[in-house]
C-alpha positions as CSV (number, residue, x, y, z in Angstrom):
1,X,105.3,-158.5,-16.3
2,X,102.2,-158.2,-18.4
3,X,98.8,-157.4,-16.6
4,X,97.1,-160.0,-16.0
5,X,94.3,-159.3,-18.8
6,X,93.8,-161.5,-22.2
7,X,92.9,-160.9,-25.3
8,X,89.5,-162.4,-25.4
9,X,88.4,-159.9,-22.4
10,X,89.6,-157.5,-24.3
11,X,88.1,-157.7,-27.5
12,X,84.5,-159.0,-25.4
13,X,84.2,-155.7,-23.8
14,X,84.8,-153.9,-27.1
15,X,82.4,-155.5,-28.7
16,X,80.0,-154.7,-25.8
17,X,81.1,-151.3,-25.9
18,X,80.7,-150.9,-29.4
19,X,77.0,-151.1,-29.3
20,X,77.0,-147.9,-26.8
21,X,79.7,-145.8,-28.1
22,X,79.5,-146.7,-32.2
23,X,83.0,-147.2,-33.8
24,X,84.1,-143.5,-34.0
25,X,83.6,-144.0,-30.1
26,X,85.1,-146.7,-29.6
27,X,89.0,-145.9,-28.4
28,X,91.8,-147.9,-26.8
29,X,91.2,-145.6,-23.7
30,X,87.2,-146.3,-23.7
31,X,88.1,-150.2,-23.3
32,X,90.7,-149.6,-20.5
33,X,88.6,-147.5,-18.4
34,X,85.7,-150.2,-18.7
35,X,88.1,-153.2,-17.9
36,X,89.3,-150.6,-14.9
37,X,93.5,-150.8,-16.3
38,X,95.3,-148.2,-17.9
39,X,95.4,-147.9,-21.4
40,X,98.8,-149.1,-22.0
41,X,98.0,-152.5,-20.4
42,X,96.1,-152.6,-23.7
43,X,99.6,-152.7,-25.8
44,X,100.0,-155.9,-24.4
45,X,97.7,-157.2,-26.6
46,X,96.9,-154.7,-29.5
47,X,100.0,-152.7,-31.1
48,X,96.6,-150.1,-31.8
49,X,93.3,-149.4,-32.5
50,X,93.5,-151.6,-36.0
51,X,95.2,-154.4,-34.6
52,X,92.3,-155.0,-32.7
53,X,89.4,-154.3,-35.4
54,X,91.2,-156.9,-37.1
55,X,90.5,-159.3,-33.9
56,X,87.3,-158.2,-33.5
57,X,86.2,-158.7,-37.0
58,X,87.9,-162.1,-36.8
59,X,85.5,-163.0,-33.6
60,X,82.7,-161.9,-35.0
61,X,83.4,-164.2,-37.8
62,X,83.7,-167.0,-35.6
63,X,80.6,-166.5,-33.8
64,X,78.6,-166.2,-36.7
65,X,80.6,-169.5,-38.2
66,X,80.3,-171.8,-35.0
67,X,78.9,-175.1,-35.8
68,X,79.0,-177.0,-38.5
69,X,79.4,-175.9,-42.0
70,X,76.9,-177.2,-44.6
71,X,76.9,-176.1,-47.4
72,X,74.4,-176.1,-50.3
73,X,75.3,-177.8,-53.6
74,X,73.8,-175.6,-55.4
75,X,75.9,-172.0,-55.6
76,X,73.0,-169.9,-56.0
77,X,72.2,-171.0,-52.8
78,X,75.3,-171.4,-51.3
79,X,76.2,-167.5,-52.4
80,X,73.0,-166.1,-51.0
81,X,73.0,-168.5,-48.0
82,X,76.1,-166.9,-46.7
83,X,75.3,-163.4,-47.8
84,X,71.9,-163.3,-46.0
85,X,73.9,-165.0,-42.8
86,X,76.8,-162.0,-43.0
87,X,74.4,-159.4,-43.0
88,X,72.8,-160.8,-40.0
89,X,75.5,-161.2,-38.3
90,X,76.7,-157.7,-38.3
91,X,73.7,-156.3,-38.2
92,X,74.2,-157.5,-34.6
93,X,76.8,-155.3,-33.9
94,X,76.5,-151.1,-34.0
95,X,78.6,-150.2,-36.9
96,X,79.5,-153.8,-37.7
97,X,79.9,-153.7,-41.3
98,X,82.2,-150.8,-40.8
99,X,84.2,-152.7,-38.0
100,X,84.0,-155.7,-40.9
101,X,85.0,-154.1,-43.6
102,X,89.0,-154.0,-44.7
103,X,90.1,-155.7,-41.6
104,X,92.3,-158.8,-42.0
105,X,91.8,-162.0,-40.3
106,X,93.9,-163.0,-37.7
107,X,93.6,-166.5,-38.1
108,X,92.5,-169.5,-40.4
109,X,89.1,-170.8,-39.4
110,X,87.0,-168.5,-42.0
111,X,89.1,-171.3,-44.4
112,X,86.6,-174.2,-43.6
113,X,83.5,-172.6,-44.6
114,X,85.7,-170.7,-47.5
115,X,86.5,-174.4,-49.3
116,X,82.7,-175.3,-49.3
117,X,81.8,-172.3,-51.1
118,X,84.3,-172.6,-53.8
119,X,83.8,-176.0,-54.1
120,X,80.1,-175.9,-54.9
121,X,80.9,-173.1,-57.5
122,X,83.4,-175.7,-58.6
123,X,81.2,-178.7,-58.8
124,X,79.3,-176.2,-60.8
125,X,81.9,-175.8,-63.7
126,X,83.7,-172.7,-62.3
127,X,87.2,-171.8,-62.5
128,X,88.6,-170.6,-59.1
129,X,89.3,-167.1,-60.7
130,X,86.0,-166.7,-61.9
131,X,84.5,-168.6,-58.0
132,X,86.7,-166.2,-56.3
133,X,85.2,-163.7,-58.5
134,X,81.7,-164.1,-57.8
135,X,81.7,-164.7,-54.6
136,X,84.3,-161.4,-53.5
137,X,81.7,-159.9,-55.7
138,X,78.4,-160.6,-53.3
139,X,80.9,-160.5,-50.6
140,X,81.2,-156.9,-51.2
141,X,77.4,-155.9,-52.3
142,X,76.4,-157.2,-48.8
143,X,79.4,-155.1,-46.5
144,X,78.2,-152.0,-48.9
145,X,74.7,-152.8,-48.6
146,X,75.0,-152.9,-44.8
147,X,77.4,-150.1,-44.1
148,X,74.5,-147.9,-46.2
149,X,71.3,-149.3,-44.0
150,X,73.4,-148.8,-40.4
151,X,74.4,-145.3,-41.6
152,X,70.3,-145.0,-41.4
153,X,69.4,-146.7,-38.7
154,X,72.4,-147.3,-36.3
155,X,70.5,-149.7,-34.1
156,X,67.4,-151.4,-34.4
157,X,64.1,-149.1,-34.7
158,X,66.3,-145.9,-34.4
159,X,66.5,-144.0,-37.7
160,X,69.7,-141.7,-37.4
161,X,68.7,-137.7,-37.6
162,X,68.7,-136.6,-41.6
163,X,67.9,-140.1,-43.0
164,X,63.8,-139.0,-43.3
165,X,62.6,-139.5,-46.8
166,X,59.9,-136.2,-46.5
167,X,62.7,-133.5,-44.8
168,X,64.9,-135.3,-47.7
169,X,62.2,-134.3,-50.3
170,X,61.6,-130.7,-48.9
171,X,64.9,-130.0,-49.6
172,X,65.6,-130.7,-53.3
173,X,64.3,-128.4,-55.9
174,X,61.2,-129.3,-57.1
175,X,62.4,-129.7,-60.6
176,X,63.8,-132.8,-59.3
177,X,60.8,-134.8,-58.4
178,X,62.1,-138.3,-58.5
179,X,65.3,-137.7,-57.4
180,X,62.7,-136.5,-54.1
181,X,60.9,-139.3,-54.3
182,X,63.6,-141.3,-54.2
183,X,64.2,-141.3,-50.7
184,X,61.6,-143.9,-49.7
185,X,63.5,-146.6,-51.3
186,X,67.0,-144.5,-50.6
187,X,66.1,-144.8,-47.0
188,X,63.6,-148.0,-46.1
189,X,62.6,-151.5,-47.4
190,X,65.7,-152.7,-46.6
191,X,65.1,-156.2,-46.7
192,X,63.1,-156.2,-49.5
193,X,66.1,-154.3,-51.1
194,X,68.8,-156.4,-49.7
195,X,66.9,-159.8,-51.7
196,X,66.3,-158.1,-54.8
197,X,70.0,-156.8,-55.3
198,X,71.5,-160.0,-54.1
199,X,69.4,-161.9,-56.7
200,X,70.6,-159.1,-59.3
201,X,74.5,-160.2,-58.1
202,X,73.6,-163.7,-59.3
203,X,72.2,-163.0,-62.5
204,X,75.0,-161.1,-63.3
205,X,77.4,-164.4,-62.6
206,X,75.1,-166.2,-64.3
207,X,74.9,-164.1,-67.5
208,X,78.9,-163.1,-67.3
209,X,81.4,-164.7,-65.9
210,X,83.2,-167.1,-68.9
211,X,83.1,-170.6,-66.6
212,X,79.4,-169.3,-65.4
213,X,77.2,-172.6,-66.7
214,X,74.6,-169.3,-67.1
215,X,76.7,-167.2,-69.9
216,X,76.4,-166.8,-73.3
């Protein structure tokens, strides 16, 4: 008979783990030794270590969608709304964009909040090729963007060892100045950042996609 252990304890304590150990630390074995079973009680659940990323990404998503779903009618709004709300969300989580990031869902209840935004592109005049477009577009500027700033600072306040903008500088020949100066936006102002590219993702669906109300 199976142990009696269920999925949802299992993918808890790896999200709890994950903030201690990162994802390269994160392993089926980790998880069993916390939940005090061996690791093939694991398999019971989780054929391996992808199986249950793709859980864990999925749980994440449903923390960060619980409640109602409103959305803007406006899809500028709507766009950066949920952009700014997925960064935040795995921002939460060590690693969380990487855990995010090319996992597949293991079940249908991203789909709600998925209708609302394609319908307010498509009250907007979109096609769905050019909606799914532009959103998969922002969609993947904000798991990038994310990925990049948690490489530099893995949790909050703690800047990961080679990420300094002036050891950076030291370093490059000094015929390269602004590639060495550089680093202070390479490496900081990550907010600031974050707003200004995500507003330059919307201008660019404004100015080019064919069903954009924006292009010319």
């Amino acid at each position: 008979m199976p142990p009696k252990l269920d999925r949802t304890q299992v993918v808890d304590t790896a999200l709890r783990l994950l903030d201690e150990t990162g994802l390269d630390g994160l392993t089926l074995r980790r998880i069993a030794t916390e939940l005090d079973v061996k690791a093939p009680a694991l398999y019971w659940h989780f054929a391996n270590k992808q199986a249950l990323l793709d859980e864990m990404a999925t749980e994440m998503l449903r923390r960060m969608s619980a409640g109602p779903t409103t959305v803007p009618d406006s899809w500028q709004e709507a766009v950066t709304g949920t952009c700014r709300t997925l960064r935040t969300s795995l921002l939460g989580y060590r690693d969380g964009a990487k855990v995010f990031s090319g996992t597949r869902l293991t079940d249908s209840g991203h789909t709600e909040g998925q209708q609302a935004l394609l319908a307010a592109f498509g009250r907007a005049g979109f096609d769905l090729g050019d909606a799914v477009l532009a959103f998969t577009t922002a969609y993947a500027f904000t798991i990038g963007f994310v990925i990049e700033e948690q490489a530099v600072h893995p949790v909050p306040g703690e800047r990961a060892p080679g990420y300094d903008p002036e050891q950076r500088a030291a370093g490059i020949d000094p015929e390269h100045a602004l590639a060495a100066a550089a680093g202070r936006d390479l490496f900081g102002g990550f907010e600031q950042r974050f707003e200004r590219g995500l507003a330059i993702v919307v201008a660019g669906i404004e100015a080019a996609l064919p069903s954009s109300p924006g292009a010319g």
